[in-house]
C-alpha positions as CSV (number, residue, x, y, z in Angstrom):
1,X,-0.4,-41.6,-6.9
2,X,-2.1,-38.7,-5.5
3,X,-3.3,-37.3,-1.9
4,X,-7.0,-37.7,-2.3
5,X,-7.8,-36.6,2.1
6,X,-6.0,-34.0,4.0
7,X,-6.9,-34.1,7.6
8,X,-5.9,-31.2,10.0
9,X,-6.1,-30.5,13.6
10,X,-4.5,-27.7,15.8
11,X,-2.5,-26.4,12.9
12,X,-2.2,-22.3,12.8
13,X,-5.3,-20.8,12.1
14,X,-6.9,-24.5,11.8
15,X,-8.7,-25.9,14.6
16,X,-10.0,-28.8,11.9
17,X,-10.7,-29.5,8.7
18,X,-11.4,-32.2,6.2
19,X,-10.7,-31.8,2.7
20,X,-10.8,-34.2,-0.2
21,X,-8.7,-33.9,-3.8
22,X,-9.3,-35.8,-6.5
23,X,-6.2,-34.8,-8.6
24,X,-4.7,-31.5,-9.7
25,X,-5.9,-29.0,-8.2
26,X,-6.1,-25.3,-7.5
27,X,-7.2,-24.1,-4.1
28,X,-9.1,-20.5,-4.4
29,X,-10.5,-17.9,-1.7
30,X,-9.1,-14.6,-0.2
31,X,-6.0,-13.7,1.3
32,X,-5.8,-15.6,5.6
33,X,-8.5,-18.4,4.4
34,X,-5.6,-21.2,5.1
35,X,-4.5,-22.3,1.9
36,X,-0.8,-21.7,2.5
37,X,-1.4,-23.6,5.8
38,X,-3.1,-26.8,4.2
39,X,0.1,-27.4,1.8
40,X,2.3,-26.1,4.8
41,X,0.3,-29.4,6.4
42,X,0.4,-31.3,4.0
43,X,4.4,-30.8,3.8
44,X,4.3,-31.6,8.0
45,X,3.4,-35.3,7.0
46,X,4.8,-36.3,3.8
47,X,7.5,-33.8,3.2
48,X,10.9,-36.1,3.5
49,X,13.1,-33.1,4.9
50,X,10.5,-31.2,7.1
51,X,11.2,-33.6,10.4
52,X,15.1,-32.7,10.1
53,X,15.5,-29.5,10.7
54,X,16.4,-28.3,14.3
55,X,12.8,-27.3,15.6
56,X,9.7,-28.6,13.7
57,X,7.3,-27.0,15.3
58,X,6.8,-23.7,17.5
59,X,4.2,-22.1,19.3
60,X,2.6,-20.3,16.3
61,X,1.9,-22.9,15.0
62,X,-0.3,-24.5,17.7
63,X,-4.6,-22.9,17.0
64,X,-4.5,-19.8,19.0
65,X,-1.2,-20.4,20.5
66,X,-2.4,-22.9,22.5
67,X,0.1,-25.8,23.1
68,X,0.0,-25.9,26.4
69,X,-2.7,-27.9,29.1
70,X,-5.1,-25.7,31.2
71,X,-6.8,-27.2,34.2
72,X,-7.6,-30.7,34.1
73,X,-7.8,-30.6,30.0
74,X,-5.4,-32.5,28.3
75,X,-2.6,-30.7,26.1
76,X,-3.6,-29.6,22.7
77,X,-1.6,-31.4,20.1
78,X,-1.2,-31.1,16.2
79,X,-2.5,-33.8,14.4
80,X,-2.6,-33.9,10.5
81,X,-3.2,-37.0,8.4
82,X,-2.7,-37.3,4.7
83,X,-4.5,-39.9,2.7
84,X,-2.2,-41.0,-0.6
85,X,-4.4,-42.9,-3.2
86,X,-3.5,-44.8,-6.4
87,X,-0.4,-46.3,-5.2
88,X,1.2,-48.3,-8.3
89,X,2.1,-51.8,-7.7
90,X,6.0,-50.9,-6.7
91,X,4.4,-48.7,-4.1
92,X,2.1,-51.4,-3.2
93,X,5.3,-53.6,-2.3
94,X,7.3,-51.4,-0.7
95,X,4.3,-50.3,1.9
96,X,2.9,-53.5,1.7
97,X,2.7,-53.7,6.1
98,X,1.0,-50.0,5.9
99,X,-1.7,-51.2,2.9
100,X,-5.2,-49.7,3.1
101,X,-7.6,-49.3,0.4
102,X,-9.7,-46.0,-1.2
103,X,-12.7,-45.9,-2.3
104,X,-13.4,-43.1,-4.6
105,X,-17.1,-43.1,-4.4
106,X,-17.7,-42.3,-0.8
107,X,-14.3,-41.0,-0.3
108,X,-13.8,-43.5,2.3
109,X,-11.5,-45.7,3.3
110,X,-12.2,-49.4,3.3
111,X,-11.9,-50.5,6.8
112,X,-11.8,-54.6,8.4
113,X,-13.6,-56.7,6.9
114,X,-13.7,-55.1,4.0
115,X,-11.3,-56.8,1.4
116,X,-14.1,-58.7,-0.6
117,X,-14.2,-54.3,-2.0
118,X,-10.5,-53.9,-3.0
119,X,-11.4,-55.7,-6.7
120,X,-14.1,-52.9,-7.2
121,X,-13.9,-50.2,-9.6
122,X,-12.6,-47.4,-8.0
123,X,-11.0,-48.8,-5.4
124,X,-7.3,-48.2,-5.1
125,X,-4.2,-48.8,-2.8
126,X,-3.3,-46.2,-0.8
127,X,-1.2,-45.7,2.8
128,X,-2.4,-42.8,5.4
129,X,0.7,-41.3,7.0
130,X,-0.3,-39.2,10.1
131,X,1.6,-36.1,12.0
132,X,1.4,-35.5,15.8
133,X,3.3,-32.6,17.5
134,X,3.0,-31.7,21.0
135,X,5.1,-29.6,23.2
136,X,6.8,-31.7,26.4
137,X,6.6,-29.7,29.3
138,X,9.3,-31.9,31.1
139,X,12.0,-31.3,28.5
140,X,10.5,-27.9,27.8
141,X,10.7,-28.5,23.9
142,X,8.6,-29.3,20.8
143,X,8.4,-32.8,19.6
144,X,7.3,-34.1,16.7
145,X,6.7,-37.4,14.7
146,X,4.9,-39.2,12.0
147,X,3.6,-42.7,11.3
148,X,2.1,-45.1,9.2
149,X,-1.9,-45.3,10.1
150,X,-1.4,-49.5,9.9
151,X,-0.4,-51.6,11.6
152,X,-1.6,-50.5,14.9
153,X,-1.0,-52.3,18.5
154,X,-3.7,-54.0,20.0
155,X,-4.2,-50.4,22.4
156,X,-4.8,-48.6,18.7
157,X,-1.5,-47.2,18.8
158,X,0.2,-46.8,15.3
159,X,3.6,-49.0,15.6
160,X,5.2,-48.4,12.0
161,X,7.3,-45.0,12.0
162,X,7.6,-42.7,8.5
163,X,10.8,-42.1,7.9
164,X,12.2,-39.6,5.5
165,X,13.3,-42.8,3.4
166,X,9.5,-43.3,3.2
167,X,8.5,-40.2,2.7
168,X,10.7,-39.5,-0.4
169,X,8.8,-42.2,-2.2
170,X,6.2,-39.9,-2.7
171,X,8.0,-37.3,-4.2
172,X,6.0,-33.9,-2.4
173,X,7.9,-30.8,-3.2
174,X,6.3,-27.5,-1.7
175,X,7.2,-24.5,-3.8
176,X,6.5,-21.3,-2.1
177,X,7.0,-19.1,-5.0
178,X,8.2,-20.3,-8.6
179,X,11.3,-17.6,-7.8
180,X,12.7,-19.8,-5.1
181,X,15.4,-17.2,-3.9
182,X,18.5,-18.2,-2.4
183,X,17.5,-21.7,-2.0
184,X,16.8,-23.2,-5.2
185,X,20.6,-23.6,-6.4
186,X,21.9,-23.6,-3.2
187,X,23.1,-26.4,-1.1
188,X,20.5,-26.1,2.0
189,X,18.6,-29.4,3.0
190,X,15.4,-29.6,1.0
191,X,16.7,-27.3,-1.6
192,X,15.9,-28.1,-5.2
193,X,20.3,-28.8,-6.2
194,X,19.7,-31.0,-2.3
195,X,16.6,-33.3,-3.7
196,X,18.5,-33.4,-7.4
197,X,21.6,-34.7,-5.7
198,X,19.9,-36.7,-2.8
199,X,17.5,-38.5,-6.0
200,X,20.3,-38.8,-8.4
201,X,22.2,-40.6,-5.4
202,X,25.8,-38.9,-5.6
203,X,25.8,-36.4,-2.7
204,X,27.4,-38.2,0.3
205,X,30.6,-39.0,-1.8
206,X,30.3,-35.5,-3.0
207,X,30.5,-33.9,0.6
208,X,33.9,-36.5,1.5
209,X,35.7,-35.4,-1.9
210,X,35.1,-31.7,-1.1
211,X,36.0,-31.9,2.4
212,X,39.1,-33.2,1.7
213,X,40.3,-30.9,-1.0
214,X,39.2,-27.9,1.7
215,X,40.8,-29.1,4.7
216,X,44.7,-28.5,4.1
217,X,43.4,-25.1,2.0
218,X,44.9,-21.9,3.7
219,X,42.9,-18.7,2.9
220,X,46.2,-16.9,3.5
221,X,49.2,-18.7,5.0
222,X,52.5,-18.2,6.6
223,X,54.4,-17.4,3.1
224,X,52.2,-13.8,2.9
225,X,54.8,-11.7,4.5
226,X,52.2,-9.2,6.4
227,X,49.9,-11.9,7.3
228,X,52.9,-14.0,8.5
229,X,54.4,-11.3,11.0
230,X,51.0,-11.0,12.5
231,X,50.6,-15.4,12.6
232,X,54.0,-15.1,14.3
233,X,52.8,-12.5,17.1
234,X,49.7,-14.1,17.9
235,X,51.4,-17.9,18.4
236,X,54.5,-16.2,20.6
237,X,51.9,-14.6,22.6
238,X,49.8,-18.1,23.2
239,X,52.8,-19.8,24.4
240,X,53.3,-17.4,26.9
241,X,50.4,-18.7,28.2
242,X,49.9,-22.2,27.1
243,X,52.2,-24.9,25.9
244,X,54.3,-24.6,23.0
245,X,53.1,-27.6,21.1
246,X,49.4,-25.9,21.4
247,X,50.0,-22.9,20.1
248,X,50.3,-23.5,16.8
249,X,49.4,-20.0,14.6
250,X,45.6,-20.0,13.4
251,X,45.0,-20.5,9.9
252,X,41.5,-19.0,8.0
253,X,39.9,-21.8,6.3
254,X,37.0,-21.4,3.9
255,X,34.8,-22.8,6.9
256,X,33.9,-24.7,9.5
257,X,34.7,-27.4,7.4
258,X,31.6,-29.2,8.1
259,X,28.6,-30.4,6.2
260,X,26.1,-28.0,7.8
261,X,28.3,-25.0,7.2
262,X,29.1,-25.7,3.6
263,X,25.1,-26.0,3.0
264,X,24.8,-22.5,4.4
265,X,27.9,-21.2,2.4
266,X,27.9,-22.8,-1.2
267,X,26.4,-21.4,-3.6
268,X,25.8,-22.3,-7.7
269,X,27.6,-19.5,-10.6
270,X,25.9,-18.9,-13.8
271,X,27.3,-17.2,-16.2
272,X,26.6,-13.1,-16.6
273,X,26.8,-13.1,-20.8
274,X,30.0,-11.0,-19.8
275,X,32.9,-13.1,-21.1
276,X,34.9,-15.1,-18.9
277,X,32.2,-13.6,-15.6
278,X,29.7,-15.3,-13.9
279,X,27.6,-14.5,-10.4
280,X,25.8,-16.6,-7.9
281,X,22.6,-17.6,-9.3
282,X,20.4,-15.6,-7.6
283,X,21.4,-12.2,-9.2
284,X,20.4,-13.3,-12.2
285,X,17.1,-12.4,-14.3
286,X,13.8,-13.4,-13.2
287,X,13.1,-15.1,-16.5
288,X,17.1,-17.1,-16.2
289,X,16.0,-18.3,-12.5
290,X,12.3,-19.4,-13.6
291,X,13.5,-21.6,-16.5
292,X,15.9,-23.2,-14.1
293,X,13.9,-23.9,-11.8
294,X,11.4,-25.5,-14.0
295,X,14.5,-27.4,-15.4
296,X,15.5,-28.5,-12.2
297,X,11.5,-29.8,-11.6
298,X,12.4,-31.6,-15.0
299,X,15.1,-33.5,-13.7
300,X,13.0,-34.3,-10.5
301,X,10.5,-35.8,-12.3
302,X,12.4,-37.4,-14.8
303,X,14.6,-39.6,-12.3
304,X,11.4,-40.5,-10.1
305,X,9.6,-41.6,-13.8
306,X,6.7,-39.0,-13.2
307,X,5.8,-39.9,-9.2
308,X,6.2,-36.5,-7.9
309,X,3.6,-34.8,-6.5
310,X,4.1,-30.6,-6.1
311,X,2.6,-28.2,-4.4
312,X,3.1,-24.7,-5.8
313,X,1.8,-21.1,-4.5
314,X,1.4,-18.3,-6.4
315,X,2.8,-19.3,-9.9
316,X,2.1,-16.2,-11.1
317,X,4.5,-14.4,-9.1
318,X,6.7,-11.8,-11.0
319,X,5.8,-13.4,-14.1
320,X,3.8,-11.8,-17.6
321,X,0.2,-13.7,-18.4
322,X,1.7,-15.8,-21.5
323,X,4.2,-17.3,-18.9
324,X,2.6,-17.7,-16.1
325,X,0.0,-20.3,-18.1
326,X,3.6,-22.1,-19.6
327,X,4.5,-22.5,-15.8
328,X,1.2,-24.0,-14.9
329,X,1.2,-25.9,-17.9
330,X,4.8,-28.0,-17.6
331,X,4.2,-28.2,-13.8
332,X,1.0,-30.2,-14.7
333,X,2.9,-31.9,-17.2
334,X,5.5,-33.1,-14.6
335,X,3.5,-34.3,-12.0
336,X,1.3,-37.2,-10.7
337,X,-0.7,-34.7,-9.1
338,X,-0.1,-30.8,-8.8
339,X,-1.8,-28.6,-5.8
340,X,-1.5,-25.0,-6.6
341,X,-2.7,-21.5,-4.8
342,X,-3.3,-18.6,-7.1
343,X,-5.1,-15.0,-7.6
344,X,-4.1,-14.8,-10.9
345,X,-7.2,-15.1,-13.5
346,X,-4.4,-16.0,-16.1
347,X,-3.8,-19.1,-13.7
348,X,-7.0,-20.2,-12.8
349,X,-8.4,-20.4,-16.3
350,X,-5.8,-23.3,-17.4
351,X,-8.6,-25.4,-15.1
352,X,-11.6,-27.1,-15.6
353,X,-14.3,-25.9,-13.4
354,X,-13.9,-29.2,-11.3
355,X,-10.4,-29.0,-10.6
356,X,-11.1,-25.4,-8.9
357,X,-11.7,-25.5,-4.8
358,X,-12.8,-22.9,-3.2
359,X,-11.6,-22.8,0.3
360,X,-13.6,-21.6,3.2
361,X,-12.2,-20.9,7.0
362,X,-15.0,-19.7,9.6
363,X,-14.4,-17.8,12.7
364,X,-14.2,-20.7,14.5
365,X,-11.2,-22.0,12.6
366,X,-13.1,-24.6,10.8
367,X,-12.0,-25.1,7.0
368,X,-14.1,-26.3,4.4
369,X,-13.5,-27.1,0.9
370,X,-16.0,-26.9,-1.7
371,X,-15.4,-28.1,-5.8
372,X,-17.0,-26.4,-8.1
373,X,-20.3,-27.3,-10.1
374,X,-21.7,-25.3,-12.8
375,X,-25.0,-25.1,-12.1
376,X,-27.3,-26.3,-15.0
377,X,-28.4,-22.5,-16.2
378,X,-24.4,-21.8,-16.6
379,X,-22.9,-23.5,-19.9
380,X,-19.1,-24.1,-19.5
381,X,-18.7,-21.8,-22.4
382,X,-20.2,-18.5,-20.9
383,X,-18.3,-19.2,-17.5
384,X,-14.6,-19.4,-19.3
385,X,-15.7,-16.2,-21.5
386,X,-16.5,-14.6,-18.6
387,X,-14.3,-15.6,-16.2
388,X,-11.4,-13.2,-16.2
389,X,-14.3,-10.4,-16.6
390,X,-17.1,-11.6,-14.1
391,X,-16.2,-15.1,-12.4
392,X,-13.0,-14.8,-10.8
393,X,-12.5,-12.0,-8.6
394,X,-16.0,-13.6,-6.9
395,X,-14.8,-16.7,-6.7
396,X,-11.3,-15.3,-5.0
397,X,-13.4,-13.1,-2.5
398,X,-15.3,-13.9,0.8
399,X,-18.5,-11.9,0.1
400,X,-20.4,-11.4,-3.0
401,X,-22.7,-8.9,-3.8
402,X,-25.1,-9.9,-6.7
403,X,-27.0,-7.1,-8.8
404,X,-29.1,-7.4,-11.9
405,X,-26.7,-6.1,-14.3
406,X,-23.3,-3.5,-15.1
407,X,-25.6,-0.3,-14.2
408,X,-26.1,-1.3,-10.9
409,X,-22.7,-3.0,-10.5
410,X,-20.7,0.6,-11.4
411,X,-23.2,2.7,-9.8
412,X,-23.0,1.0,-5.9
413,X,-19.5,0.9,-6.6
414,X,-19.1,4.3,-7.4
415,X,-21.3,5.7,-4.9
416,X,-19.6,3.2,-1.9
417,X,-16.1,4.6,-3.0
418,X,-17.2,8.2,-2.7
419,X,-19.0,8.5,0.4
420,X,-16.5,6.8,1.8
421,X,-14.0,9.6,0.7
422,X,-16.3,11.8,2.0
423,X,-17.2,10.6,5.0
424,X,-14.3,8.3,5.7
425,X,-15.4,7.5,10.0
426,X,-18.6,6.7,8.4
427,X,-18.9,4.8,5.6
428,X,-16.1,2.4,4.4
429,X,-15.8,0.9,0.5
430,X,-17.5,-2.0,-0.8
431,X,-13.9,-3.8,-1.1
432,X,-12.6,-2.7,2.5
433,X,-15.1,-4.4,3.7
434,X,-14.8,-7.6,1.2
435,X,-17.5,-7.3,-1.1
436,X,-17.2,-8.0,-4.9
437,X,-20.3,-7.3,-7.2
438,X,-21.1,-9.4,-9.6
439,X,-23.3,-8.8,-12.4
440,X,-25.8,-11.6,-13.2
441,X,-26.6,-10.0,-16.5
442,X,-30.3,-9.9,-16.1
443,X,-32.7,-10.4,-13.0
444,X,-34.0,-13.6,-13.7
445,X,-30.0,-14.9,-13.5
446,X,-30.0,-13.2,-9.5
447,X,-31.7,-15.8,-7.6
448,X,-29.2,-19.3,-9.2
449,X,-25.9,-16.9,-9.6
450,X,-26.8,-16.1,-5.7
451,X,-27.2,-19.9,-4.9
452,X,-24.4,-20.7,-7.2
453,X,-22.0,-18.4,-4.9
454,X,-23.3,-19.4,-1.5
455,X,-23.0,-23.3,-2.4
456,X,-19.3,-22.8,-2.5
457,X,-19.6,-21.2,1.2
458,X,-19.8,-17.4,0.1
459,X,-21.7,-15.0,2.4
460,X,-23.9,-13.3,-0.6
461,X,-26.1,-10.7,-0.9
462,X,-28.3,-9.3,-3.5
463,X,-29.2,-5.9,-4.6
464,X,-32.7,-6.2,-7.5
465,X,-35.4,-3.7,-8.4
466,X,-38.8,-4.6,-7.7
467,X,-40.6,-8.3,-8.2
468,X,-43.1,-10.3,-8.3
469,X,-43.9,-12.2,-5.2
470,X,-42.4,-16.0,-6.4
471,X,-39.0,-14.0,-8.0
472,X,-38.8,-12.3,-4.5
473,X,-39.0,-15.0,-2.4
474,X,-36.8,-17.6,-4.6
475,X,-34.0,-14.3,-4.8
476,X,-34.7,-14.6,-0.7
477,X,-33.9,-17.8,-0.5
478,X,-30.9,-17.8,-2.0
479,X,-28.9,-15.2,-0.5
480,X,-28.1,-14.5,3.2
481,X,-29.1,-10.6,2.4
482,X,-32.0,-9.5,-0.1
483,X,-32.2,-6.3,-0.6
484,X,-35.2,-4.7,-2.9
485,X,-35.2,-1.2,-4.7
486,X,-38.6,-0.2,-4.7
487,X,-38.8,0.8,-8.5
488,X,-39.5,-1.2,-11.8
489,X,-35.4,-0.1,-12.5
490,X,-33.0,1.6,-11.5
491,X,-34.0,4.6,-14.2
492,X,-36.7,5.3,-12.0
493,X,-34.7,5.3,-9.0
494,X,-33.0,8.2,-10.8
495,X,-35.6,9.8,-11.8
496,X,-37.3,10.0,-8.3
497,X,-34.1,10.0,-5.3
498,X,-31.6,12.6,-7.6
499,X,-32.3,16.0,-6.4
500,X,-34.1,18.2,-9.8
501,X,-31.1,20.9,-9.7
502,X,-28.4,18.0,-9.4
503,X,-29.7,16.9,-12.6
504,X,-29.8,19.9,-14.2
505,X,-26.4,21.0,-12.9
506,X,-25.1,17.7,-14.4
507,X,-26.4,18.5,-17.9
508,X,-25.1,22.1,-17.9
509,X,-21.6,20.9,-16.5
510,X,-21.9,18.0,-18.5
511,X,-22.6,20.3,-22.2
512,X,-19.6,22.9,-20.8
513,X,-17.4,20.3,-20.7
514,X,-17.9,19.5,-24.4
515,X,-18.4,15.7,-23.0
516,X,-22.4,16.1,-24.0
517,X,-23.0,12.8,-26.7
518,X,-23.7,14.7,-30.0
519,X,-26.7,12.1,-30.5
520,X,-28.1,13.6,-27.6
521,X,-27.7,17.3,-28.9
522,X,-31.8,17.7,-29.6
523,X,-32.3,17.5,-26.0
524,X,-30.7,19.3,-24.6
525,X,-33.1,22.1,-23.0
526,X,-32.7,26.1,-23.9
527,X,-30.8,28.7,-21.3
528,X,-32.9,29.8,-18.8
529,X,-35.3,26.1,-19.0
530,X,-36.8,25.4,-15.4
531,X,-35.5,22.2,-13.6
532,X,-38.4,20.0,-14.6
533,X,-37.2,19.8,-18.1
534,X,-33.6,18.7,-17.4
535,X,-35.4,15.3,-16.0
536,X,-35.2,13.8,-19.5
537,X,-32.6,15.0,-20.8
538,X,-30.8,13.7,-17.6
539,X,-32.6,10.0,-18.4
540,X,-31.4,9.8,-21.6
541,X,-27.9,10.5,-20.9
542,X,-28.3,7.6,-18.4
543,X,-29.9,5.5,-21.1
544,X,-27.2,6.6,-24.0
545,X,-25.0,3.6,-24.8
546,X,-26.0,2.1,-20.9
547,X,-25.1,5.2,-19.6
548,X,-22.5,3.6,-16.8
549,X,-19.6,6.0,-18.0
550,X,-21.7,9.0,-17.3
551,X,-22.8,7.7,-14.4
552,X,-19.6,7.3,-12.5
553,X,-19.1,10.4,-13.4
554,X,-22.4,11.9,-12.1
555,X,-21.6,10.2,-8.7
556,X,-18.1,11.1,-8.7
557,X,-19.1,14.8,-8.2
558,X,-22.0,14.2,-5.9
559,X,-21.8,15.3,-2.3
560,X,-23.5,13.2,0.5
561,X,-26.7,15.1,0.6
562,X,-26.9,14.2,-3.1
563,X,-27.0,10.4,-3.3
564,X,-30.0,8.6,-3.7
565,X,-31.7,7.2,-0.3
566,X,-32.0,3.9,-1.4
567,X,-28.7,3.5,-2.3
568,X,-27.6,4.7,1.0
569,X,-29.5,2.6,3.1
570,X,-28.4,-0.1,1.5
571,X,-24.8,0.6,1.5
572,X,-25.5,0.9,5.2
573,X,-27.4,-2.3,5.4
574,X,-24.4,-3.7,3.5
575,X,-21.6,-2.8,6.1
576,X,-23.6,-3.9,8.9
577,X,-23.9,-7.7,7.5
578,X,-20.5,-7.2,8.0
579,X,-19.8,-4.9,10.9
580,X,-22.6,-5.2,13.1
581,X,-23.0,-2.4,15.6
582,X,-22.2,-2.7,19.1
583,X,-24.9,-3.3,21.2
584,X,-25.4,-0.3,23.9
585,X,-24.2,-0.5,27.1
586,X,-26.6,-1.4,30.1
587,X,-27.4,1.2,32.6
588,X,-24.8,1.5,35.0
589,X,-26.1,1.2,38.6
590,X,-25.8,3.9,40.6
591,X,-22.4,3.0,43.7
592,X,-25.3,3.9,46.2
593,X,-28.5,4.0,47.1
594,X,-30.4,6.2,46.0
595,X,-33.6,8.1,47.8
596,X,-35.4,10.7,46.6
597,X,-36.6,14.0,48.3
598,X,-39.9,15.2,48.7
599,X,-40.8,17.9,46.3
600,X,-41.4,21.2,47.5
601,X,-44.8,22.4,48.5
């Protein structure tokens, strides 16, 4: 049992989207690209307790804020639909009136006429469960509803409400954060201690016998003698103004003595390690809460024999490396199928490459989702051993900047971070403006890494020193920005765009700071040397060891006037694929007309 379709219309920053799982699966891209909102979707149409609480549905969550209709346009409703696959054969009875079929290969599924298919390989049972919510104008509310896709009426109307009876047979849990809170142990509706007691069947009697031990229970009564005089004041003064057999003396009880109320009020006691003391569960340790929780999953999955399906964000939440990949691990473990969100590297590694999605959302509010593919030049091997150091932060990013190698990767860095310190109203830092470099290691890698990154919907540029005219145009084609330094490397660049006495005042400053590499110590020139013969001296110290220490230093203590012109016009070119200028203003009309005078004589 998995969702293999997610289908989303209207829904927060959504206008639509389409996106396909084939199992587990962790959705990646930058913070506001909608990943939160496709499980909080997801959740809308399948999660048993979401229809029960008092107002589904608000205006935020309508696209834009839109829920209302303008002119002769019909009102704009939420509409998500959620495709679940590989239903087993008790699933296949239970939802036997709802039956549709899958097919894996063209992600598709298998519409009239089509039965003869269902015996295929890779074909599989499944039900479509769809969401609508609208706002009603005439009762000046939200409503909202779900419904089996089949059977329909003979209009095309679905007929066959979802109930939450249904909806627990699929056994979606939406984690927002493996440290649940106050919810996890406490006795709110769709709590984890709620689904335990709903799935293990005992909490109706359990509400009855508690209710009746609580209802004669007096917080203080009549036989506490202060409490008692003041009982005794309050009912002679009521029966001064109402009958005598109404005004009984109030009692405090432990609440409103009512289902809701004790949701809101009980809470779960674990003990403190302090003899004989314990403390509601959420003061204890992060490490205490996270193994009950995961316990409590256990218990989840253990009852339903494995037909869970969870949706977790941000697993890594509070939590050390080593544990973070145990979480992900017994989550897995519990699950059918297991949807997670994530920005930690520690995370994302427990994958394969397939099960990684990269999410995309354009201005528009269309969302895309892309699965990864190694491209043929990248062997598995070299993308896990690089992936905390080089893949991820790309893949978690919007824009991707793609240079030959680490000495152009730390010096645009470097030099974007410091002008923008310097110059803040004019220049703004790579990562303010979402770029993450990423360093091909070598420039024949530039043109597939760039093509690698913009197949999974990245906006990528590329920053290379000069080439021959088939490199050039296949880097061209693969990026949406190409940008060429006009030197055989960026040495030369150096050599030609750094100012003579900025490189000699590095190597003086450099050799008084005692910081000068003692292999280097023969070049250094003699007091009193002209500028010209700091020039190799300066190269060398750029070459020494790949030289990217010394030159984040070198930039670090540059001013403006001192960085090289290529790299600045770059920079610039960078910011405006993002920030394009405004264009100028037409000329405003003159309010009159306008005649001139003669000229004088």
């Amino acid at each position: 049992m998995r969702v293999a379709r997610v289908q989303i219309e209207n829904f927060r920053g959504i206008r639509t989207a389409d996106l396909h799982f084939t199992g587990t699966t962790v959705l990646l891209g930058d913070n506001n690209t909608g990943k939160s909102t496709v499980l909080e979707a997801i959740e809308l149409a399948i999660g048993a307790d979401r229809l029960a609480r008092t107002q589904v549905i608000d205006e935020h969550d309508f696209f834009g804020g839109a829920y209302q209709a303008r002119g002769d346009e019909p009102a704009p409703k939420i509409a998500i639909e959620v495709v679940i696959a590989d239903l087993d054969a008790e699933h296949s009875q239970r939802f036997r009136a709802n039956l549709e079929f899958w097919r894996e290969a063209d992600r598709s599924l298998i519409g009239p006429g089509g039965a003869q298919q269902v015996a295929q390989d890779g074909v599989s049972p499944a039900v479509r469960i769809r969401f609508e919510g609208e706002y009603d104008p005439d009762g000046d509310e939200f409503k909202a509803k779900t419904w089996f896709a089949v059977p329909r009426s003979e209009e095309g109307v679905p007929t066959s409400e979802c109930r939450s009876s249904d909806k627990r047979e699929f056994g979606f849990l939406h984690l927002r954060a493996l440290r649940t809170g106050t919810r996890a142990l406490s006795m709110e509706r769709g709590s984890l201690l709620d689904i335990i007691l709903r799935t293990y069947e005992v909490r109706a009697r359990m509400w009855e016998g508690l209710l009746d031990k609580l209802r004669p229970l007096d917080v203080v009564g009549g036989e506490d003698e202060e409490f008692g005089k003041i009982l005794t004041a309050i009912q002679n003064a009521m029966r001064d103004i109402v009958p005598g057999e109404w005004a009984h003396a109030p009692h405090l009880r432990v609440s409103e003595l009512t289902r809701e109320d004790l949701r809101r009020v009980l809470k779960s006691f674990l003990a403190t390690g302090v003899a004989g003391y314990a403390a509601p569960f959420q003061h204890q340790g992060s490490g205490t809460i996270n193994a009950l929780v995961l316990s409590m999953l256990g218990l989840i999955a253990e009852r339903r024999r494995g037909r869970v399906i969870f949706a977790m964000e941000e697993p890594e939440l509070s939590l050390p490396p080593h544990v973070q990949q145990r979480v992900v691990d017994k989550v897995r473990g519990l699950a059918a199928q297991a949807l997670f969100t994530s920005h930690s590297p520690y995370v994302i590694e427990q994958f394969e490459p397939e099960q990684m999605t990269v999410m995309r959302r354009d201005t528009d509010g269309v969302m895309s989702a892309t699965p990864i593919q190694l491209p043929d030049n990248l062997k598995l091997k070299l993308f896990r051993d690089g992936f905390r150091t080089r893949f991820c932060e790309a893949l978690l990013s919007r824009r991707v900047i793609v240079v030959e190698g680490k000495t152009e990767l730390v010096a645009y860095s470097t030099v974007a971070r410091r002008i923008a310190h310097l110059a803040p109203d004019q220049f703004k830092r790579l990562d303010t403006l979402g770029w993450v470099m990423f360093d091909a290691g070598g420039e024949t890698n530039v043109a597939s890494f760039a093509a690698f990154f913009r197949g999974l919907g990245k906006t990528v540029a590329t920053i290379f020193d000069q080439q021959g005219v088939d490199a050039k145009a296949a880097i061209i084609a693969s990026c949406d920005g190409a940008f060429e330094q006009p030197y055989a490397g960026f040495e030369h660049l150096l050599r030609d765009e750094v100012r003579p006495d900025m490189q000699k005042w590095f190597v003086i400053w450099l050799a008084a700071q005692q910081e000068w590499p003692p292999a280097l110590a023969n070049q250094l020139p003699a007091d009193g040397a002209p500028d010209a013969s700091y020039i190799e001296p300066f190269l060398a110290l750029m070459r020494h060891k790949k030289g990217d220490d010394y030159l984040r230093l070198f930039f670090d203590q540059c001013q403006i006037g001192h960085i090289p012109v290529s790299m600045m016009g770059i920079l610039g070119s960078l910011r405006t694929m993002v920030e394009p200028p405004e264009p100028p203003a037409p000329p405003q009309a003159l309010p009159f007309p306008f005649t001139p005078l003669p000229l004088p004589l």
